[in-house]
PDBQT receptor file of N, H, CA, C and O in Angstrom, charges set to zero:
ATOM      1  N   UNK A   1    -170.574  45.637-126.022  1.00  0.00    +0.000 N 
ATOM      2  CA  UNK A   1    -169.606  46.591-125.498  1.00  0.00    +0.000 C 
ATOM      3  C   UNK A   1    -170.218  47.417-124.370  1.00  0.00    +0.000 C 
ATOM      4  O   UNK A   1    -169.662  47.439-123.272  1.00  0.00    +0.000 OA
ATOM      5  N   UNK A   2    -171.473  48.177-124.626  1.00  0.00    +0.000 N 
ATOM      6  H   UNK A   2    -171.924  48.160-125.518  1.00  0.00    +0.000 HD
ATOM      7  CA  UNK A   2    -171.794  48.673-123.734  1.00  0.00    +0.000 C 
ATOM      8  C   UNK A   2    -172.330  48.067-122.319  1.00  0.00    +0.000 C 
ATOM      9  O   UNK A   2    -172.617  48.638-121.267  1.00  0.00    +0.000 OA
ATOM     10  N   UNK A   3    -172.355  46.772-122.672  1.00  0.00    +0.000 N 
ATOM     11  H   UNK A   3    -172.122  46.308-123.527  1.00  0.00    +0.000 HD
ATOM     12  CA  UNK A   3    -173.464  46.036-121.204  1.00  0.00    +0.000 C 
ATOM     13  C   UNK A   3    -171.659  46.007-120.389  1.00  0.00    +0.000 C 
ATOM     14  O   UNK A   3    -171.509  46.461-119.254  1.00  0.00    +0.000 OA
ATOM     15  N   UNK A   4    -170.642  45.502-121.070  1.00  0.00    +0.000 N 
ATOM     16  H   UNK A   4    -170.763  45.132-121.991  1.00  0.00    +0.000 HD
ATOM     17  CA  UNK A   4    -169.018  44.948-120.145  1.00  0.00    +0.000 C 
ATOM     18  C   UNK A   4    -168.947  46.050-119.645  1.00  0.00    +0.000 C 
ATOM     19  O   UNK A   4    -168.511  45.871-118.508  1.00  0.00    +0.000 OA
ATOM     20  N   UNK A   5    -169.184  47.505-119.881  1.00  0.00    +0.000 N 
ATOM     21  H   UNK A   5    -169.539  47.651-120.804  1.00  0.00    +0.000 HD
ATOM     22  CA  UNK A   5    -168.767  48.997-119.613  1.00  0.00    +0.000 C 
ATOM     23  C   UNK A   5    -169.720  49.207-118.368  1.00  0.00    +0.000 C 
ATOM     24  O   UNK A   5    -169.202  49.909-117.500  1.00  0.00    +0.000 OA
ATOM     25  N   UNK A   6    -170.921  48.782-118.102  1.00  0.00    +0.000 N 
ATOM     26  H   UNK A   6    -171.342  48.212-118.808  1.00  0.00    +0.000 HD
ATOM     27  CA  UNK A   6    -172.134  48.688-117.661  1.00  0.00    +0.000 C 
ATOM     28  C   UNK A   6    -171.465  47.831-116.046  1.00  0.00    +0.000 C 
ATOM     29  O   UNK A   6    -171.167  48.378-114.984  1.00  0.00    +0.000 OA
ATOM     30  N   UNK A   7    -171.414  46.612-116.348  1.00  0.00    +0.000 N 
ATOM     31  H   UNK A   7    -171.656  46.168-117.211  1.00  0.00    +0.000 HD
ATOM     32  CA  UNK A   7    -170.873  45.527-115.836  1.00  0.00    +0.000 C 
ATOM     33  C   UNK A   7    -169.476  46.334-114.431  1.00  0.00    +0.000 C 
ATOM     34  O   UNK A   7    -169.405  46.461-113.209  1.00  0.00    +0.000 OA
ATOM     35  N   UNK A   8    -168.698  46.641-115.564  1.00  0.00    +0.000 N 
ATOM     36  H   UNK A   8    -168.755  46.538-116.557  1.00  0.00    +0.000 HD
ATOM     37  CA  UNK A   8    -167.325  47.342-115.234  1.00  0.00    +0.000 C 
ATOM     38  C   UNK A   8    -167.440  48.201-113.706  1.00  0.00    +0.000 C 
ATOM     39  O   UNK A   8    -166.903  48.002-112.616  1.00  0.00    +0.000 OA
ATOM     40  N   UNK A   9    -168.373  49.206-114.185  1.00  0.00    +0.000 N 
ATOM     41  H   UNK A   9    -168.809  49.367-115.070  1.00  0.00    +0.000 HD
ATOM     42  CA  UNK A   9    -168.800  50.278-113.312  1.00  0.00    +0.000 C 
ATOM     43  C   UNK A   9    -169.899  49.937-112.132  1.00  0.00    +0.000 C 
ATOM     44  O   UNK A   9    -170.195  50.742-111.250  1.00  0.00    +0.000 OA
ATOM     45  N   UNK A  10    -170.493  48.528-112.265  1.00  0.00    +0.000 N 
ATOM     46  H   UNK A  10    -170.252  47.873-112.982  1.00  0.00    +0.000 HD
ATOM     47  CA  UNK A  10    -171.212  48.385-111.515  1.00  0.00    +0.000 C 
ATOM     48  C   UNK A  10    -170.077  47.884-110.070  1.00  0.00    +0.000 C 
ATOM     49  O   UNK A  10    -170.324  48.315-108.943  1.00  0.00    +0.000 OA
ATOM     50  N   UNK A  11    -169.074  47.109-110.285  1.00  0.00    +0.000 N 
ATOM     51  H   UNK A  11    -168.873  46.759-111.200  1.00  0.00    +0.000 HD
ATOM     52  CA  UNK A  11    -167.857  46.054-109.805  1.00  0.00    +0.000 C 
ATOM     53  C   UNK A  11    -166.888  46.994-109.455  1.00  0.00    +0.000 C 
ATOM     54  O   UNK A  11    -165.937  46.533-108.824  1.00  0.00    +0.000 OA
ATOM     55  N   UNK A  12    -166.874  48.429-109.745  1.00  0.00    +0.000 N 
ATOM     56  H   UNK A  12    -167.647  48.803-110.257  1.00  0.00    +0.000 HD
ATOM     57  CA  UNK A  12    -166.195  49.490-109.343  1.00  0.00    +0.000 C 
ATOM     58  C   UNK A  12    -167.072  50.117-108.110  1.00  0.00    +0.000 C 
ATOM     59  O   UNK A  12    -166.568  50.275-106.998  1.00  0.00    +0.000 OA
ATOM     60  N   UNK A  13    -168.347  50.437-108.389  1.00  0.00    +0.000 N 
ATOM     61  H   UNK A  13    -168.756  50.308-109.293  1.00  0.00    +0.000 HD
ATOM     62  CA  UNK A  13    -169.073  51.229-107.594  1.00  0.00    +0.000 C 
ATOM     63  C   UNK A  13    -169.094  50.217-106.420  1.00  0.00    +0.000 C 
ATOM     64  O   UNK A  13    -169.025  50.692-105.287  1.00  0.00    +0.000 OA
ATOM     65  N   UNK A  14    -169.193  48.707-106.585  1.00  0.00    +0.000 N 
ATOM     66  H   UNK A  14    -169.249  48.320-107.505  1.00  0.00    +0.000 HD
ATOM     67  CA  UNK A  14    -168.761  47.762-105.243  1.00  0.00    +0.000 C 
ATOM     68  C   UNK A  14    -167.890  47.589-104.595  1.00  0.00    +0.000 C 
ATOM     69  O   UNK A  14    -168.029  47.259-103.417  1.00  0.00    +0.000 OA
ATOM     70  N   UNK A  15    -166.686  47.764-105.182  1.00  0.00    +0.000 N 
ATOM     71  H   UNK A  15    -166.573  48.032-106.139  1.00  0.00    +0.000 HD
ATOM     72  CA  UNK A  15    -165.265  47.747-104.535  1.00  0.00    +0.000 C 
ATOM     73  C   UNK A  15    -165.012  49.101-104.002  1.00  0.00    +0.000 C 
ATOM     74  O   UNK A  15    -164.160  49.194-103.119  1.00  0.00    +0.000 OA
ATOM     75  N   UNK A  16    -165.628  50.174-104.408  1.00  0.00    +0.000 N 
ATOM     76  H   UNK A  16    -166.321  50.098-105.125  1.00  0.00    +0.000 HD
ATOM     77  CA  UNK A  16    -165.556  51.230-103.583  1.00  0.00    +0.000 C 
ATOM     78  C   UNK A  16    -166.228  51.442-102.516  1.00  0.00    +0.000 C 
ATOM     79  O   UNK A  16    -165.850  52.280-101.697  1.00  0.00    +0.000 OA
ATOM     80  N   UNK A  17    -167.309  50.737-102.353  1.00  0.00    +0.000 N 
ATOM     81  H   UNK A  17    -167.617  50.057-103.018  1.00  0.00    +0.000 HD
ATOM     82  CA  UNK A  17    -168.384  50.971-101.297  1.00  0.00    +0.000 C 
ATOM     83  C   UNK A  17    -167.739  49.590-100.234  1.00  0.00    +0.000 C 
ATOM     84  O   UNK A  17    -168.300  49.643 -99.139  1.00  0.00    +0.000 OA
ATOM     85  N   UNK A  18    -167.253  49.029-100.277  1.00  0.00    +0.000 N 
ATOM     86  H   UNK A  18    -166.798  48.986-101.166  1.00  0.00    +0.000 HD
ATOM     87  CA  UNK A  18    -167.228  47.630 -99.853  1.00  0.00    +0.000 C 
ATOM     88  C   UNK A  18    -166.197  48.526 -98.625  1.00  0.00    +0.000 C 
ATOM     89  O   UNK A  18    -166.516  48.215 -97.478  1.00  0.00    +0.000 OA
ATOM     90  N   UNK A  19    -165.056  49.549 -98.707  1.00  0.00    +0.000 N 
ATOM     91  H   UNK A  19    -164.797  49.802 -99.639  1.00  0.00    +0.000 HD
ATOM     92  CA  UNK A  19    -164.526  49.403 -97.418  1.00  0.00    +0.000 C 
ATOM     93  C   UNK A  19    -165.683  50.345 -96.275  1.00  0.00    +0.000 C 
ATOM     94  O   UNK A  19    -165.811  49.992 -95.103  1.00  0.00    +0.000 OA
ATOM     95  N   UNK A  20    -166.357  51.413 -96.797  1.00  0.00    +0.000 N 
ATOM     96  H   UNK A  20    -166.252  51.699 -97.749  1.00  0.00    +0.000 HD
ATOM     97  CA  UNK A  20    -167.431  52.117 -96.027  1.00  0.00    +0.000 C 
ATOM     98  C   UNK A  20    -168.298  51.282 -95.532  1.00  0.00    +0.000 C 
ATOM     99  O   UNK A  20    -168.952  51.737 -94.594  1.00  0.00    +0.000 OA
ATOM    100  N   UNK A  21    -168.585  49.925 -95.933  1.00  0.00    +0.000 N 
ATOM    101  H   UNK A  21    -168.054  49.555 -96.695  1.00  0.00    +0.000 HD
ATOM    102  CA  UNK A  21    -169.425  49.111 -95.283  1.00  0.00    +0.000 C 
ATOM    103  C   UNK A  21    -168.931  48.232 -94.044  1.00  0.00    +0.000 C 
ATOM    104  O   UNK A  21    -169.587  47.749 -93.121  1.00  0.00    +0.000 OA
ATOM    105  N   UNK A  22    -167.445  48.176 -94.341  1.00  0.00    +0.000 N 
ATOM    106  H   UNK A  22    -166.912  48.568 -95.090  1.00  0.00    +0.000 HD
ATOM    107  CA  UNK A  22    -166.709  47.292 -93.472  1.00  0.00    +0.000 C 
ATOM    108  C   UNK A  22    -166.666  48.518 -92.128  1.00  0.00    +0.000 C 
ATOM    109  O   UNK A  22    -167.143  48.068 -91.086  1.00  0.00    +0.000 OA
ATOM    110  N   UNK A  23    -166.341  49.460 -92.072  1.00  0.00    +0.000 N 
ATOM    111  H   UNK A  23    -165.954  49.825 -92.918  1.00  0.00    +0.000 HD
ATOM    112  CA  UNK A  23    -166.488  50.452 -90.980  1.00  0.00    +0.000 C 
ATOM    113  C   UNK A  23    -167.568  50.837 -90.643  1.00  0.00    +0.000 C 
ATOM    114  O   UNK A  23    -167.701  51.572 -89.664  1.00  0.00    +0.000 OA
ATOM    115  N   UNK A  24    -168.173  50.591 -91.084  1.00  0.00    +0.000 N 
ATOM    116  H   UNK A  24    -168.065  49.994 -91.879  1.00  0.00    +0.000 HD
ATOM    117  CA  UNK A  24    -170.181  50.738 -90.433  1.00  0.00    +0.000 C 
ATOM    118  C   UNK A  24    -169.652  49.596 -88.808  1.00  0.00    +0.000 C 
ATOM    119  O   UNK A  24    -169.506  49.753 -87.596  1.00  0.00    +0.000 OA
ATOM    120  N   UNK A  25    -169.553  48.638 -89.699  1.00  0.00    +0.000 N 
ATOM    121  H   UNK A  25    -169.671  48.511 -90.684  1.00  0.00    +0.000 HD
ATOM    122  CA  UNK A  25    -169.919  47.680 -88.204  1.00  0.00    +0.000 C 
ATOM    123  C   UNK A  25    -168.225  48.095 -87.345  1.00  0.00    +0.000 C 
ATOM    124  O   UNK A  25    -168.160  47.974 -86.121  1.00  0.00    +0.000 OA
ATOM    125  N   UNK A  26    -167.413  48.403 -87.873  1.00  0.00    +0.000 N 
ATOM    126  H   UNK A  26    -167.466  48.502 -88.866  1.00  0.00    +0.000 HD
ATOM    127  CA  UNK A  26    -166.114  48.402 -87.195  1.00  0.00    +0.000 C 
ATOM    128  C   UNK A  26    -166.899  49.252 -86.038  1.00  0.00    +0.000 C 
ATOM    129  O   UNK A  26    -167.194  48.751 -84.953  1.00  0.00    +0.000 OA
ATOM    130  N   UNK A  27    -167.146  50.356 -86.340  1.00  0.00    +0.000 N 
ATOM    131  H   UNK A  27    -166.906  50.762 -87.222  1.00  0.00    +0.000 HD
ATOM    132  CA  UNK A  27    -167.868  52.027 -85.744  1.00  0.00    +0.000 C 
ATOM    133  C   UNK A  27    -168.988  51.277 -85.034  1.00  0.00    +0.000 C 
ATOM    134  O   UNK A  27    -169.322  51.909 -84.032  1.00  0.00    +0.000 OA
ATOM    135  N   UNK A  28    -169.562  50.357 -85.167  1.00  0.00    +0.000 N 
ATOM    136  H   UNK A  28    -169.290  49.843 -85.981  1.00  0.00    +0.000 HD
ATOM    137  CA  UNK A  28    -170.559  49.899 -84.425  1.00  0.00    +0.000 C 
ATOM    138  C   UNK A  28    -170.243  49.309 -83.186  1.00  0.00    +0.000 C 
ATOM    139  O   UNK A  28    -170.702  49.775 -82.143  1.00  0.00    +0.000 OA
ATOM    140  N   UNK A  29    -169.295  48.052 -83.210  1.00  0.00    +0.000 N 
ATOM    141  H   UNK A  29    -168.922  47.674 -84.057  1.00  0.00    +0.000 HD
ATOM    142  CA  UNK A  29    -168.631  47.387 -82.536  1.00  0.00    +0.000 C 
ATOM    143  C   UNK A  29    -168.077  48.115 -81.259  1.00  0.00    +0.000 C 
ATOM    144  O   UNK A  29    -168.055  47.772 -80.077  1.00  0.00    +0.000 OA
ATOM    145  N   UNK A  30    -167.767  48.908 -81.720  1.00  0.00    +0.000 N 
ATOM    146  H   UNK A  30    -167.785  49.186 -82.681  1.00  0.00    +0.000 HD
ATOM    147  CA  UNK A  30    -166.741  50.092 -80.809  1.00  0.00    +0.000 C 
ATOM    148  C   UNK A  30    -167.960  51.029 -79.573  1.00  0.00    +0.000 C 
ATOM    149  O   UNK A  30    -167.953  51.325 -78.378  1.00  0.00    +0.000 OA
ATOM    150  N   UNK A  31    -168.777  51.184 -80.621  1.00  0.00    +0.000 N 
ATOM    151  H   UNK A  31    -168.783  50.943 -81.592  1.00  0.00    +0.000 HD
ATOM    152  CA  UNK A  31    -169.885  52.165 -79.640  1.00  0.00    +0.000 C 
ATOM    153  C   UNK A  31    -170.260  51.468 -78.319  1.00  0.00    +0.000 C 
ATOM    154  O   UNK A  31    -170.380  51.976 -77.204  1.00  0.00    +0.000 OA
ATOM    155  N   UNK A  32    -170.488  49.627 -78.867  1.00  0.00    +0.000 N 
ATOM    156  H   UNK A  32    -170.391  49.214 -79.772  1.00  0.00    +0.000 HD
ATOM    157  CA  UNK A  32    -171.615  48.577 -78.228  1.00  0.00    +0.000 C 
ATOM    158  C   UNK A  32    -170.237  48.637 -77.234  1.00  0.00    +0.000 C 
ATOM    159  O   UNK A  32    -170.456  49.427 -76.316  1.00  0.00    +0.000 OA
ATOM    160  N   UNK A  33    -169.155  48.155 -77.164  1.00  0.00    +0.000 N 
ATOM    161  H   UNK A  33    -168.977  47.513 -77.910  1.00  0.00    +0.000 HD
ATOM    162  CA  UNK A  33    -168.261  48.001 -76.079  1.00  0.00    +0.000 C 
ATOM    163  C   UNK A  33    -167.854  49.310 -75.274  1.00  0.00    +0.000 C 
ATOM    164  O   UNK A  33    -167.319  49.122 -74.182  1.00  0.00    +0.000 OA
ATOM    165  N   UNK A  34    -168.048  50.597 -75.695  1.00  0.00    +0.000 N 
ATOM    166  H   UNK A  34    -168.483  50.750 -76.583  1.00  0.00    +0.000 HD
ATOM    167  CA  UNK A  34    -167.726  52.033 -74.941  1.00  0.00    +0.000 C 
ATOM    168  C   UNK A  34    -169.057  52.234 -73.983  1.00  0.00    +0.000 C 
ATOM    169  O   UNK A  34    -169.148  52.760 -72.874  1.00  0.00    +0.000 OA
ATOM    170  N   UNK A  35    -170.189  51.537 -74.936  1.00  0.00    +0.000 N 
ATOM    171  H   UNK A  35    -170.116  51.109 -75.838  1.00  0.00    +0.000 HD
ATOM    172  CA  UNK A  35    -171.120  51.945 -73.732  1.00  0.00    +0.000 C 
ATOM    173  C   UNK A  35    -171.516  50.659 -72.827  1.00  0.00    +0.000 C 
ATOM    174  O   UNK A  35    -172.269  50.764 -71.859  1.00  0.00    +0.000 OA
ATOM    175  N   UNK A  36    -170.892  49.350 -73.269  1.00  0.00    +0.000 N 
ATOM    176  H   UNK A  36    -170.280  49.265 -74.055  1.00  0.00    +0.000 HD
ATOM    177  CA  UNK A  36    -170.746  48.572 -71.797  1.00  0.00    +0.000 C 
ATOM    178  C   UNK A  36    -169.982  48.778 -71.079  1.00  0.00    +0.000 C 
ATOM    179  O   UNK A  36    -170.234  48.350 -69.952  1.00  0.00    +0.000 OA
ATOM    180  N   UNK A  37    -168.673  49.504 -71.252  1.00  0.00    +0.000 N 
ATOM    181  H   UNK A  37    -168.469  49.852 -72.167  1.00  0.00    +0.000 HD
ATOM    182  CA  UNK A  37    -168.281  49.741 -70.089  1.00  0.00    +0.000 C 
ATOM    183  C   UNK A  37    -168.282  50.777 -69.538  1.00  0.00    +0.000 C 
ATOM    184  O   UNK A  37    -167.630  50.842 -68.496  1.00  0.00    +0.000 OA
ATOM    185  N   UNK A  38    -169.145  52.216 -70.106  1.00  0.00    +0.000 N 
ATOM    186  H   UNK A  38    -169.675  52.163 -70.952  1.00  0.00    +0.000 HD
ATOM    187  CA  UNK A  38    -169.811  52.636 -69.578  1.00  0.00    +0.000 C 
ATOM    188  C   UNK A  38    -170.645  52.446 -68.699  1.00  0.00    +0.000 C 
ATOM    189  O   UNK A  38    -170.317  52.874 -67.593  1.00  0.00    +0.000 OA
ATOM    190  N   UNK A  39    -171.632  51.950 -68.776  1.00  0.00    +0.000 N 
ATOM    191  H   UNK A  39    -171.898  51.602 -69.675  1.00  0.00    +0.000 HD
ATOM    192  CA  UNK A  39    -172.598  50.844 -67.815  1.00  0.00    +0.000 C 
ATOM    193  C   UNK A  39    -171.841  49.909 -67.278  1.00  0.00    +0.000 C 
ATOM    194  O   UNK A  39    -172.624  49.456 -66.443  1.00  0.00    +0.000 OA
ATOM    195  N   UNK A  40    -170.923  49.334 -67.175  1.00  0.00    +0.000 N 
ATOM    196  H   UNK A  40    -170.287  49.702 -67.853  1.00  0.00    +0.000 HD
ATOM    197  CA  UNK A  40    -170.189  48.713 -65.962  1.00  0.00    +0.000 C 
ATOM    198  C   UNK A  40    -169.910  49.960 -64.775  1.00  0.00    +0.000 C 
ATOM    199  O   UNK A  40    -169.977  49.792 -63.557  1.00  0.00    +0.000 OA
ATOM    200  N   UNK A  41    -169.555  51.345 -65.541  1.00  0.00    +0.000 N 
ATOM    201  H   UNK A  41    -169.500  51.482 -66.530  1.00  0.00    +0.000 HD
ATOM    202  CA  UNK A  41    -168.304  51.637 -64.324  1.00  0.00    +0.000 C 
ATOM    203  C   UNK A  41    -169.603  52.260 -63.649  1.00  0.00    +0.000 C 
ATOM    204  O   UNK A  41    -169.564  52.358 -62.422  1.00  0.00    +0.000 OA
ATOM    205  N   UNK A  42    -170.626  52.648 -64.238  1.00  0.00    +0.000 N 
ATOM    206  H   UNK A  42    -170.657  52.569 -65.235  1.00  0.00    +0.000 HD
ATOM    207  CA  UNK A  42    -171.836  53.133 -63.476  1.00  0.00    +0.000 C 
ATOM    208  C   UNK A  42    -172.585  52.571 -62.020  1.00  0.00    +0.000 C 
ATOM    209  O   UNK A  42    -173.083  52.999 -60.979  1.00  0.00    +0.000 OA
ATOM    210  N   UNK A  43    -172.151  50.730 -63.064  1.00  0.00    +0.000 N 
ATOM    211  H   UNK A  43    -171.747  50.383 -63.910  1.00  0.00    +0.000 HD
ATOM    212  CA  UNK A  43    -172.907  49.929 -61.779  1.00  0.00    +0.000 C 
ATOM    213  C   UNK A  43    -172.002  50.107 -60.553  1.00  0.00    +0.000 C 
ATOM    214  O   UNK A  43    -172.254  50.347 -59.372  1.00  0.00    +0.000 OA
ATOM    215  N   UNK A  44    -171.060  49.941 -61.116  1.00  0.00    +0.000 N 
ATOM    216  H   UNK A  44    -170.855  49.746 -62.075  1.00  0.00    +0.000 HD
ATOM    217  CA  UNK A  44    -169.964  49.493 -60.032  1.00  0.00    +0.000 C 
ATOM    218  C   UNK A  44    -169.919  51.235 -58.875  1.00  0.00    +0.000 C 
ATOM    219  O   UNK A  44    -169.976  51.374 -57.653  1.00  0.00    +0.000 OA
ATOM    220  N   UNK A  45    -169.813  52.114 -59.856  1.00  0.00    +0.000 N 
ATOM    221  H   UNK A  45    -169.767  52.001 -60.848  1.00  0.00    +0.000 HD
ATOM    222  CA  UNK A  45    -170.038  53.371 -58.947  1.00  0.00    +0.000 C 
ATOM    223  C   UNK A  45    -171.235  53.313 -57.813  1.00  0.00    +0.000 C 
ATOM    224  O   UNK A  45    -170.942  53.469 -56.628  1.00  0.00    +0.000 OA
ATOM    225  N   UNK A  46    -172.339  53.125 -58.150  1.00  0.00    +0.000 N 
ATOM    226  H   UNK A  46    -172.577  52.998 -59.113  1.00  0.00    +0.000 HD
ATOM    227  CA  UNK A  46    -173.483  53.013 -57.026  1.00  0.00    +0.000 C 
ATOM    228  C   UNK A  46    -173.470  51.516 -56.638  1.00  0.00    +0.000 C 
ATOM    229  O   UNK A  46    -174.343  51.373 -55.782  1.00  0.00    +0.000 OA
ATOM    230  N   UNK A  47    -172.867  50.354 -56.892  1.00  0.00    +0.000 N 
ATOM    231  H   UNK A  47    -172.157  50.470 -57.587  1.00  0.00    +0.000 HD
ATOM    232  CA  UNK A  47    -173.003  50.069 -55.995  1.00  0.00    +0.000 C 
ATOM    233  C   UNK A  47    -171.914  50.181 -54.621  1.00  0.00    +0.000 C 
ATOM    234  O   UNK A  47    -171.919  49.790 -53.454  1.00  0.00    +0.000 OA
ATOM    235  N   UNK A  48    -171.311  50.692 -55.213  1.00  0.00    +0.000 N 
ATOM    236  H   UNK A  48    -171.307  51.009 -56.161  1.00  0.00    +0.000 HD
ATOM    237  CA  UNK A  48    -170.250  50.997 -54.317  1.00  0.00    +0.000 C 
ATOM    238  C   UNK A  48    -169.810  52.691 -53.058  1.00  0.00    +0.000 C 
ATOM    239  O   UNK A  48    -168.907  53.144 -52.354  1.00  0.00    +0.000 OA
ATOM    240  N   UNK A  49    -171.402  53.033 -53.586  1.00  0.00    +0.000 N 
ATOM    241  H   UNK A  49    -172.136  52.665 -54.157  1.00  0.00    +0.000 HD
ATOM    242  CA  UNK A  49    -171.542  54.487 -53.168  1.00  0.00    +0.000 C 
ATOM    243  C   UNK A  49    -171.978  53.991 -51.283  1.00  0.00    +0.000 C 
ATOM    244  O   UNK A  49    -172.615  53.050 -50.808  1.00  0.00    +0.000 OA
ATOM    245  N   UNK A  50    -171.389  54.950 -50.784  1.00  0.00    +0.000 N 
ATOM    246  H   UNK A  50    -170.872  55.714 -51.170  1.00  0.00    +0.000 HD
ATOM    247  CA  UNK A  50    -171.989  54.276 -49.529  1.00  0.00    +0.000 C 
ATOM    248  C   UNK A  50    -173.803  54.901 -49.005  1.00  0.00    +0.000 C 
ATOM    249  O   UNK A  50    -174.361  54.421 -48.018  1.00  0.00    +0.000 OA
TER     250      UNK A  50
């Protein structure tokens, strides 16, 4: 009884953590593309500076 109770809470504490993990990389994804095009509009600014 006590190990299924054990078991139970372990498969809870995963399904709760499982969507905070999925937004780690969502939040990641997002940074890596804000700061390439950051660094695009940079390049494009000097090279385009006269």
């Amino acid at each position: 009884m006590r190990t299924s109770v054990g078991i139970m809470l372990t498969w809870l504490a995963l399904l709760a953590l499982a969507p905070a993990l999925g937004a780690c990389h969502t939040t990641a994804g997002a940074g890596r593309d804000l700061s390439a095009t950051g660094h695009a509009i940079t390049h494009s600014a000097v090279k385009h500076t006269p």
